[in-house]
C-alpha positions as CSV (number, residue, x, y, z in Angstrom):
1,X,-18.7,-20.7,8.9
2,X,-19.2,-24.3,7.9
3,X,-19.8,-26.6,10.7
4,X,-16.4,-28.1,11.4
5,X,-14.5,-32.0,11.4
6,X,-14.0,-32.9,14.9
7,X,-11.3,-35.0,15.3
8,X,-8.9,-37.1,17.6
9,X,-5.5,-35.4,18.2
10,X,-3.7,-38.1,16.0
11,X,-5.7,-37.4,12.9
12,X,-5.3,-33.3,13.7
13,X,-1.5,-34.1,13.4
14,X,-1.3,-35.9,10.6
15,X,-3.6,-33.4,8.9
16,X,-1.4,-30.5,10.4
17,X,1.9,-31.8,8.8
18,X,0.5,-32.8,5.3
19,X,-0.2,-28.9,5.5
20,X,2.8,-28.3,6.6
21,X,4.6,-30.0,3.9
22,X,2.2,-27.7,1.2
23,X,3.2,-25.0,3.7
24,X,6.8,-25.3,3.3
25,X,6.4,-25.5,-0.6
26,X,5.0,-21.8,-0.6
27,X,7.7,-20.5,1.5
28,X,10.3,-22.1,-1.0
29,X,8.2,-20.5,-4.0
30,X,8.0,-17.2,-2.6
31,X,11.5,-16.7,-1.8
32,X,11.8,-17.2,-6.0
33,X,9.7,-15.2,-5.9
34,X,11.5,-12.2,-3.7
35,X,14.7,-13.0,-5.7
36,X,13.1,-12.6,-8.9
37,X,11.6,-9.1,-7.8
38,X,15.3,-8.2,-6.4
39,X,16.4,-8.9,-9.7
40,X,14.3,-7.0,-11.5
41,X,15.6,-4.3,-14.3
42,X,16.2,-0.7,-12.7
43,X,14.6,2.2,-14.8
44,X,16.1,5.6,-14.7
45,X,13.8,8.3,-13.6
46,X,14.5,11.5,-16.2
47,X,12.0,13.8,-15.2
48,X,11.8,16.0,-12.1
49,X,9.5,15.5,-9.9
50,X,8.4,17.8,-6.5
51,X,7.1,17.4,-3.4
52,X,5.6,19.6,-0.3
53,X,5.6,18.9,3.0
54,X,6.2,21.4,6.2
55,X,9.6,20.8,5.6
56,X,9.2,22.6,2.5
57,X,10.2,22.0,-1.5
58,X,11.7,18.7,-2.0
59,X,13.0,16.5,-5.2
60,X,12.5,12.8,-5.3
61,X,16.3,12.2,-4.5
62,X,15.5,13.9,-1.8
63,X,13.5,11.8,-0.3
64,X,16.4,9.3,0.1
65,X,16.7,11.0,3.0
66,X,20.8,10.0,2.7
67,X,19.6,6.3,2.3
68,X,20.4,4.5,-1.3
69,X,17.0,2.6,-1.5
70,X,13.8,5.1,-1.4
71,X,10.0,3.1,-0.6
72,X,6.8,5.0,-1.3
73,X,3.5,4.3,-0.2
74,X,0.8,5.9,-2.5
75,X,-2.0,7.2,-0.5
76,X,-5.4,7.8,-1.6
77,X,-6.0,11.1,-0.2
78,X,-7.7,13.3,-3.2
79,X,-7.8,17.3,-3.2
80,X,-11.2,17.8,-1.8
81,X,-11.0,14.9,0.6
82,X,-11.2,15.8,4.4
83,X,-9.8,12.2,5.4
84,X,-7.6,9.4,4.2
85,X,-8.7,6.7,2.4
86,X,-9.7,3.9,4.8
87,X,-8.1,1.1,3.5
88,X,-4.7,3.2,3.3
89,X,-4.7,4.2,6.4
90,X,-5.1,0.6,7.2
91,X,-2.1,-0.3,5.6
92,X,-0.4,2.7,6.8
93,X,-0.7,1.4,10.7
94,X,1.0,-1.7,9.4
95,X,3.7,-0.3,7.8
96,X,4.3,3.2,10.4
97,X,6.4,1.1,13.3
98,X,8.8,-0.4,10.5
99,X,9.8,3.1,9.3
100,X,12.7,3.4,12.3
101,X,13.8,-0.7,11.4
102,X,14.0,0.1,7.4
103,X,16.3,3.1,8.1
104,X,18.4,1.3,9.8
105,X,18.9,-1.3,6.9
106,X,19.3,1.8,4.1
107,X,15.7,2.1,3.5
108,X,13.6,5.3,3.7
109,X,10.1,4.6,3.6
110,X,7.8,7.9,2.4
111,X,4.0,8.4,2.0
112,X,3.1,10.2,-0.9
113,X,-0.4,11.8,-1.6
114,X,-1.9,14.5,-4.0
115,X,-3.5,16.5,-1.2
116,X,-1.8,19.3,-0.5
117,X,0.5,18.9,2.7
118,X,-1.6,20.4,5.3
119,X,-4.3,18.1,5.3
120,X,-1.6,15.6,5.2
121,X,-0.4,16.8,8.6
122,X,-3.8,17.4,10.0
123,X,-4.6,13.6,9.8
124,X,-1.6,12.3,10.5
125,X,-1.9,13.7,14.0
126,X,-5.2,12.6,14.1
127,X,-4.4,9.1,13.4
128,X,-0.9,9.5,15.5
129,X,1.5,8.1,12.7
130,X,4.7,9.4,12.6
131,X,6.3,8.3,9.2
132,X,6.5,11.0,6.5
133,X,4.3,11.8,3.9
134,X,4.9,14.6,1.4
135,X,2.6,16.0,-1.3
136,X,2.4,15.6,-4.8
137,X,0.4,18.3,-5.9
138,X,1.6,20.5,-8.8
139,X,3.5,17.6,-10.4
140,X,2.5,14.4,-12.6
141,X,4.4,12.0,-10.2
142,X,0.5,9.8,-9.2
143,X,0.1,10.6,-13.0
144,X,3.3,8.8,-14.1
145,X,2.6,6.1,-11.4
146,X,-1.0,5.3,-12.2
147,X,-2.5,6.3,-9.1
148,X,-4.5,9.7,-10.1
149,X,-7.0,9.8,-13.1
150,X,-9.8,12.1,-14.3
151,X,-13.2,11.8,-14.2
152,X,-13.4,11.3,-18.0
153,X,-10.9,9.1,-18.0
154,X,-13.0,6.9,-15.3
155,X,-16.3,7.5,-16.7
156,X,-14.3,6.2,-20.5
157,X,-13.0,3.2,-18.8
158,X,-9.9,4.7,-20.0
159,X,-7.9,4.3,-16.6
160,X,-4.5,2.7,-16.3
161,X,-4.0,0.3,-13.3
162,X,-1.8,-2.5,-12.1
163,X,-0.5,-2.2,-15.7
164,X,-3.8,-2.7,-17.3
165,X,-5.2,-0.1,-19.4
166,X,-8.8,0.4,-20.4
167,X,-10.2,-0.3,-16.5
168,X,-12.2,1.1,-14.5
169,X,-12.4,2.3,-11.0
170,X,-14.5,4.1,-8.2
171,X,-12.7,7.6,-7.6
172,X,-9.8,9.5,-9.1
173,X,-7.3,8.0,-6.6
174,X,-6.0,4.8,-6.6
175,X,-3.3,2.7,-3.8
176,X,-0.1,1.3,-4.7
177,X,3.7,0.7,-3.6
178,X,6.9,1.6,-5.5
179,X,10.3,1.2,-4.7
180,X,13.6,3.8,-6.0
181,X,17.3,2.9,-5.7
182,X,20.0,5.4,-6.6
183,X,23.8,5.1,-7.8
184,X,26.8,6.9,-6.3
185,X,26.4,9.8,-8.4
186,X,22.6,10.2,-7.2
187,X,21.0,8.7,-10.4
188,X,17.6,7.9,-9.2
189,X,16.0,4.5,-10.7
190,X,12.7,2.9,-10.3
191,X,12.9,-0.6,-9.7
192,X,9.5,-1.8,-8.4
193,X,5.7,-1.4,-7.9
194,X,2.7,-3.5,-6.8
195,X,-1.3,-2.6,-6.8
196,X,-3.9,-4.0,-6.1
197,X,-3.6,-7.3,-4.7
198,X,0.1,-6.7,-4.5
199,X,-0.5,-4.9,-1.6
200,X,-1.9,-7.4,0.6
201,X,1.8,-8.5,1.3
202,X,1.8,-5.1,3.9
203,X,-1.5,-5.7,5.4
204,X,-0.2,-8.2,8.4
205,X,-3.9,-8.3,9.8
206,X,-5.1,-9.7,6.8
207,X,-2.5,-12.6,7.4
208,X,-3.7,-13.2,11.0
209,X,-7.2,-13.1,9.5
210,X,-6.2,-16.3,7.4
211,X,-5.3,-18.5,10.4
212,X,-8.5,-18.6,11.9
213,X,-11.5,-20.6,10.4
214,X,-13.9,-18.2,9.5
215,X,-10.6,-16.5,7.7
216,X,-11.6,-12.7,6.3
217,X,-15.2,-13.5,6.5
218,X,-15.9,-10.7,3.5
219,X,-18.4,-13.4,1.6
220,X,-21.6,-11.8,1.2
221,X,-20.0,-8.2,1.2
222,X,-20.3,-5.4,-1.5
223,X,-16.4,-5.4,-2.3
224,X,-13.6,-7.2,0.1
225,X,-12.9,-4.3,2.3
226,X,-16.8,-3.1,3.2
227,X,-15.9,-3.9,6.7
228,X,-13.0,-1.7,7.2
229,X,-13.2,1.9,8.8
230,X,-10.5,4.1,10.3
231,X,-9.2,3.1,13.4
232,X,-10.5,5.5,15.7
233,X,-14.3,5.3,13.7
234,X,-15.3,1.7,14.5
235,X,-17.8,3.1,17.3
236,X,-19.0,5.7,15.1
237,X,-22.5,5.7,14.3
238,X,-22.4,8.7,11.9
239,X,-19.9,6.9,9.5
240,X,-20.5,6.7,5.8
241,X,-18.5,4.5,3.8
242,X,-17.4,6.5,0.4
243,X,-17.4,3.1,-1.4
244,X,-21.1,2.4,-0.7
């Protein structure tokens, strides 16, 4: 951390409000912003898509849960894995207490993940979160939404993601955020997604991070996130970190 201005309290102030003032200007642009993503085109979804859980077979309309607006996290939890993906599951203890609050404004929020839906379960109660999360396995939905690729496809730089094609990326699973709305005769419509750095808007820790002075503190770091683990492996010696 660079060695820090000391000042009297007078010049902290005014320093304080000509932030303020730049302060204020963000809020202004991102509620543009948030209008502009509200206003966004909807995109009918034509194909069918299903899901496992221990609730058994569902459809994506089902998922709705009776709500008109449908959220899905997409987790990176891969087929062989034995564990979440770490920085998921961060953003999956942000976003697990809102769940109850989003229902109640006609939102269902859903995590979605290749694995099949035992594992799902299994590390769920491990990690104590009760929001739902159903299993894509068996259908093309991560496919369709650019969040599962082939080796080959990695190894080609051939990878689709956050609407860039030809990148690349470190395992077959990636994160991202979509958002569903349906009509009154149950037409289902895609009307949003975010990767990426898009996702930073549901990592609230990362916003606390920035108030302090030494901020995220990830300079000097193989990637941004080298720092994270699970929640309940930060005193663990025996941790590997799959990015490494």
């Amino acid at each position: 951390m660079a060695k820090p201005r000391i000042v009297t309290r007078a010049e902290w102030l005014s320093e304080r409000l000509n932030l303020l003032a730049k302060e204020k200007a963000h809020s202004r642009s991102r509620d543009e912003l948030t209008r502009a993503r509200q206003a966004m085109p909807w995109c009918k979804i034509d194909k069918h898509y299903q899901f496992q859980s221990k609730d058994g077979d569902e459809t994506l309309l089902d998922l709705f849960a009776g709500k008109s607006q449908l959220i899905i996290y997409h987790f990176m939890f891969d087929t062989d894995w034995e564990e979440g993906c770490k920085s998921c599951s961060f953003i999956a203890e942000h976003y697990d207490p809102s769940v109850v609050h989003l229902a109640n404004r006609d939102v269902s929020l859903v995590t979605v993940s290749i694995a099949e839906w035992q594992k799902l379960e299994a590390y769920k109660e491990r990690m104590g979160w009760a929001f739902k999360w159903v299993s894509s396995a068996g259908s093309d939905f991560n496919r369709d939404f650019d969040v599962s690729f082939t080796a080959q496809e990695r190894a080609e730089n051939k990878t689709t993601y956050n609407f860039v094609e030809g990148r690349s990326f470190p395992v077959n699973e990636a994160p991202g955020i979509s958002a569903f709305a349906k009509d009154e005769q149950g037409v289902v419509y895609h009307t949003y997604s975010a990767y990426a750095r898009g996702l930073e808007n549901f990592m609230p820790a990362y916003n606390l991070l920035d108030l302090v002075p030494k901020g995220r503190d990830e300079q000097g770091l193989a990637y941004g996130m080298e720092w994270l683990r699970h929640a309940d492996r930060y005193e663990d010696d025996s941790f590997v970190d799959p990015y490494a």
